[in-house]
Structure formats: C-alpha cells, structure tokens
C-alpha positions as CSV (number, residue, x, y, z in Angstrom):
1,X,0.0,0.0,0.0
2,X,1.2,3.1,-0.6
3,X,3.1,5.4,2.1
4,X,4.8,8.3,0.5
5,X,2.2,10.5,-0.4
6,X,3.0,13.8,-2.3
7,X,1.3,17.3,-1.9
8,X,2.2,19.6,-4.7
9,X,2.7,23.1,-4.6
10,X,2.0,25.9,-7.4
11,X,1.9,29.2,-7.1
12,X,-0.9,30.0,-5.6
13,X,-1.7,27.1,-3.9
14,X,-3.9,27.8,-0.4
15,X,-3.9,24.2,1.0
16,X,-1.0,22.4,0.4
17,X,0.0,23.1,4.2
18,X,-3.6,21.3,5.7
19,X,-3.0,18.3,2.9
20,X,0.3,17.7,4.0
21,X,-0.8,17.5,8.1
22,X,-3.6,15.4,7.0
23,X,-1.2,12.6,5.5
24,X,0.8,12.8,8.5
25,X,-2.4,12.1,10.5
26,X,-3.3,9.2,8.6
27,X,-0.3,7.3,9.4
28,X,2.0,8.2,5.7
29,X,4.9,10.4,5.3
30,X,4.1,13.6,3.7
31,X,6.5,14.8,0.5
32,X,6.2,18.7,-0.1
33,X,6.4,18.3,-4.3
34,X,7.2,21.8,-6.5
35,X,5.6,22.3,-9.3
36,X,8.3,23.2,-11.5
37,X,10.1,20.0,-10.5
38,X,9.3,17.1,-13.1
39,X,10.5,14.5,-10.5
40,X,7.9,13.1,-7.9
41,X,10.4,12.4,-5.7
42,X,9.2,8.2,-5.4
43,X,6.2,9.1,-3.9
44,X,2.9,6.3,-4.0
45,X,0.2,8.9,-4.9
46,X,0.0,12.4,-5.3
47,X,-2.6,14.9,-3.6
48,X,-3.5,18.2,-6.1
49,X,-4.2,21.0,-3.0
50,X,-6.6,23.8,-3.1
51,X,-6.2,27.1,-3.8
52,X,-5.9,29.4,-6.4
53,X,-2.8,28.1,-9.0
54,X,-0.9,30.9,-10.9
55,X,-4.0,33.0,-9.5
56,X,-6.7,31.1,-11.3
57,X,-5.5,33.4,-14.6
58,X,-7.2,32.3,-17.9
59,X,-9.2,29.5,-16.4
60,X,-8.8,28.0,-12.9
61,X,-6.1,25.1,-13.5
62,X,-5.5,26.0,-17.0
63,X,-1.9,26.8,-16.9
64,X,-0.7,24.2,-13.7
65,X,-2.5,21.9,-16.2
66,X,1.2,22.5,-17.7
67,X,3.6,22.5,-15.0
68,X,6.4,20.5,-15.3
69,X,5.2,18.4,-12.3
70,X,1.9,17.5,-13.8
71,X,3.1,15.6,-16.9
72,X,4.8,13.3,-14.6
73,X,1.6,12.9,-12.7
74,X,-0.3,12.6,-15.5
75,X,1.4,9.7,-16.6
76,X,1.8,8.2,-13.2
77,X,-2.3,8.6,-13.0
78,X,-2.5,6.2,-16.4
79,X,-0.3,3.6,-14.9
80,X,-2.4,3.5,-11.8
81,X,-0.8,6.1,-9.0
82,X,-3.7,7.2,-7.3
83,X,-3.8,10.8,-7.5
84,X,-6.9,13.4,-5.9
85,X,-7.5,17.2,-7.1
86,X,-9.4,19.0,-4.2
87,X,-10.8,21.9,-5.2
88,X,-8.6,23.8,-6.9
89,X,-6.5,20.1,-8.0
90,X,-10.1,19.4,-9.3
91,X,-10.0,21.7,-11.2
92,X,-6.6,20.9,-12.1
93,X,-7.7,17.2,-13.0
94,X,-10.3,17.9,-15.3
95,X,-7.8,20.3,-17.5
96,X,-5.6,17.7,-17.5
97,X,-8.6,15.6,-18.9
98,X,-7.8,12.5,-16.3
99,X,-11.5,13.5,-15.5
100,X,-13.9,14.2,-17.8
101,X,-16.3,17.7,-17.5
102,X,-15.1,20.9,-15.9
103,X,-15.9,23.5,-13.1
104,X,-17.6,26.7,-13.7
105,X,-18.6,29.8,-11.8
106,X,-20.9,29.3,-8.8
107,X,-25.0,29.7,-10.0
108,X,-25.2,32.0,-7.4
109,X,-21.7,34.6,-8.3
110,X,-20.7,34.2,-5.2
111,X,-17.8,32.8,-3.0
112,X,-19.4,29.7,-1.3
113,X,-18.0,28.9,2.1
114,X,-19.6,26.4,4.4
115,X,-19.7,22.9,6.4
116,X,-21.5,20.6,4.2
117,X,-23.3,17.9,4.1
118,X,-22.1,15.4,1.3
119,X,-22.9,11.9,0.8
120,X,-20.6,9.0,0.2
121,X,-21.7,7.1,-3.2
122,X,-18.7,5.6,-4.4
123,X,-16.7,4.0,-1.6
124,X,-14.7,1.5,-4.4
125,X,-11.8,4.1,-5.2
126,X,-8.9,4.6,-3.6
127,X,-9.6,7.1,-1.6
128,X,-12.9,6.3,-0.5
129,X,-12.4,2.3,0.4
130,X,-12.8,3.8,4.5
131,X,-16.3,5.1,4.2
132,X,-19.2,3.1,3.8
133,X,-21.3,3.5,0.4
134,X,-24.4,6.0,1.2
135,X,-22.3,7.6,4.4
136,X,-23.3,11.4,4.9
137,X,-20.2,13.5,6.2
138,X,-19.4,17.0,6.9
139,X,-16.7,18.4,5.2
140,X,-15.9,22.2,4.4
141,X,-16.7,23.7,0.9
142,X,-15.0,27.1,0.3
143,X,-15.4,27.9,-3.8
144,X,-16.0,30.7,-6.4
145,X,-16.0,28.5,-9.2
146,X,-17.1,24.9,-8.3
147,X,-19.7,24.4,-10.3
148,X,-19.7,21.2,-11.8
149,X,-20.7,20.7,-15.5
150,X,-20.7,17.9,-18.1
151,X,-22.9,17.7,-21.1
152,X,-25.9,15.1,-20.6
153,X,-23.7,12.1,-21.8
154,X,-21.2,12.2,-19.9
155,X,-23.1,13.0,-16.5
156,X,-25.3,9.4,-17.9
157,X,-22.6,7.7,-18.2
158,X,-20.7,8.7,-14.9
159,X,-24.1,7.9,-13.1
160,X,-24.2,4.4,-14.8
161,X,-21.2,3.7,-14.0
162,X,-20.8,4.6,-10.6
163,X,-18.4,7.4,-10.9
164,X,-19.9,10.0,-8.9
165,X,-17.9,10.0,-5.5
166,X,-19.4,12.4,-3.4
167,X,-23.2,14.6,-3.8
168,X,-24.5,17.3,-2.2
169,X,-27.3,16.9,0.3
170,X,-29.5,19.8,1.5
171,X,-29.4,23.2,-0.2
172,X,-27.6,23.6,-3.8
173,X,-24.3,25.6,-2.7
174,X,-23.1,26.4,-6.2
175,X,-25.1,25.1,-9.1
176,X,-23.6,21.4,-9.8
177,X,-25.1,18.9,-12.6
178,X,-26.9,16.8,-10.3
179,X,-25.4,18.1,-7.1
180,X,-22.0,16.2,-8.3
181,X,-19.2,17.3,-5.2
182,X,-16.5,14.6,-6.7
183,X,-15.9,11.8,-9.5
184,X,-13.5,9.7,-10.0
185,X,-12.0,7.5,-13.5
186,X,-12.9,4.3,-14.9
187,X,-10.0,2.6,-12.7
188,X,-10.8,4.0,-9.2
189,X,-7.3,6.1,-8.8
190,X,-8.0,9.2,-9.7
191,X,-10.3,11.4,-7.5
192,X,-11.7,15.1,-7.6
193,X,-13.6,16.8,-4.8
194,X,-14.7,19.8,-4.6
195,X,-15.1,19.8,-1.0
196,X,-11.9,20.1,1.5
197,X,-11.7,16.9,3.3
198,X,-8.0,18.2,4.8
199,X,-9.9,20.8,6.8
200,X,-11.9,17.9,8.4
201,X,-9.4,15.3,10.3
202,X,-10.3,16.4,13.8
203,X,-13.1,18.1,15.7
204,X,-10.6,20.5,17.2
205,X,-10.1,22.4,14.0
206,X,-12.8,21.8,11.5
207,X,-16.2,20.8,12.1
208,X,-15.4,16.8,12.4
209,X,-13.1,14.5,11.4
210,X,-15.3,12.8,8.1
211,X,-12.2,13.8,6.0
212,X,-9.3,11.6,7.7
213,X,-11.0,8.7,5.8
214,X,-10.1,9.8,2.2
215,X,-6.2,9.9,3.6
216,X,-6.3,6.9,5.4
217,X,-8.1,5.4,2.8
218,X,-4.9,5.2,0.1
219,X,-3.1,4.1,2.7
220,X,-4.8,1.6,3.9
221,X,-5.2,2.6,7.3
222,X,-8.2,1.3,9.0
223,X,-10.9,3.6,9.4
C-alpha cells in the first residue's frame, strides 16, 4: 500500500500546508512536491491541494494543467498512481482531462464557504475504500468556481457507471449537474472533490473528522 504520499505546490496554492498535516495524521509520510520539478520524488500517490494556482489566470487550472510536475503525474495517474484534485486540484484534474467535465462559476456569483453535508456514493476508489457506500459526512466547501458541468452524456454515463464519488445533500451551494461534489475515472485512482476533506481530520479544528478517511483510505489505514 502506498506510504509516500506527495502534496504539490503551485503558485498560488492555499492548502497544500492542511494536505500535508492530513497525510501525517493518517499514518503516511508527507512529501512537499514543487511544481516546477518534473521528478515526484518516489512518492505512491499524489494529492493536487486547493487554492488558487498561478492566480486562477485564464481558467482555474489552465496553466498548472502544464507545469512541469503535472506531466509526470499525469502519466503516473495512467499507470495507476492514485492521485486526488481538491478543489482547486479538481480543477486541475479535469484540465488535464484525467477527469472528464469541468468546473464553472458558482450559479449564485458568489464565494461559497460552508460545512456541508455530502454523501458517500462511491466507496470502491482509492480514496474512499474507509467510508461506507451512502455515508453522509461533513466536510468544508469554500469555492467561487465549483460548479460542476458535463454535457448530458457524460453526467449518464458517470451515473451508470458509478463514478460520482461524493453529492451534495441539503441546499444547492453552487449550481452542480446533479449536485455532483466529486468523480473519479474508470479505474478507481483518480479522484476530484470539490469539497476540502483536509480541513476535516479532527473536531478541534474543523467541524469533524469525516475527511481523515479519504487519507487513510490510500493508505490503507483502518478507518
């Protein structure tokens, strides 16, 4: 299982910091990763922070989508590295097209920030192996631009398939196709999630712990 689990940072970057602690909860050994720097330093899986990267110019994650580190990501990703986009590393992801559709501004124009309520509907990844299939969790959502959006095919097919990680419960915070919070690709290894789970490993400084089980999840740490 893996151990070494890397947290990149772009410029930008917000929550690269709270990933990192959140590895070192789970039990694995956190490796800071630079985004200029092509080599991934032998790390088992990769974590794509939040934030805003190279100040969300041209389209949020349009130009990390290029960063030296990414193509090395990207092709770890296709060989089976697991690799999760929060937020911003979403966003990231789906420029990158490891995930298909992409993330827009909020319906409402305006900067969503919140404990939500999200449910569990994919728990066969490899960052969601700790929960239990229809668990609801709180986990912070802070966003400007996480709406998510697919054309009709696509969402059918993510449905069908079972590719829709995490939804939305209660009231709509920013306008997603079918209240989508996260997907993940046909193998299970790559994950994006809107939603911060790092801001929810411990009662003390977020409002629960729901999130520790997405880390200890690709390391297979009991929940």
């Amino acid at each position: 299982m893996p151990s070494r689990v890397g947290v990149v940072t772009f410029p930008g970057s917000l929550d690269d910091r709270d990933a990192l602690r959140a590895v070192g909860a789970a039990g694995g050994e956190a490796v800071p990763l630079w985004h200029a720097d092509p080599w991934l330093h032998d790390v088992d899986a990769v974590i794509l922070p939040g934030g805003f990267s190279y100040g969300d110019y041209l389209r949020c994650g349009a130009i990390a989508r290029f960063a030296p580190a990414m193509q090395s990501i990207v092709d770890g990703a296709r060989q089976g590295m697991p690799v999760l986009g929060v937020c911003n590393g979403f966003q990231v992801l789906c420029e990158a097209h490891l995930l298909p559709g992409a993330l827009i501004r909020n319906a409402q124009r305006k900067f969503v920030c919140r404990d939500q309520v999200l449910r569990i509907e994919n728990n066969r990844t490899r960052w969601t192996s700790g929960y239990a299939a229809g668990q609801d969790v709180v986990i912070p959502l802070k966003n400007g631009e996480g709406g998510y959006v697919a054309d009709e095919r696509t969402l059918d097919e993510l449905e069908a398939t079972g590719r829709v990680v995490a939804r939305y419960l209660g009231d709509d915070p920013n306008g997603s196709y079918r209240r989508i919070a996260g997907i993940t690709n046909e193998a299970g290894n790559v994950v994006g999630l809107m939603p911060h789970p790092e801001h929810a490993i411990d009662p003390l400084t977020g409002p629960s712990a729901d999130g520790l089980a997405f880390f200890r999840s690709v390391l297979g740490v009991p929940a």
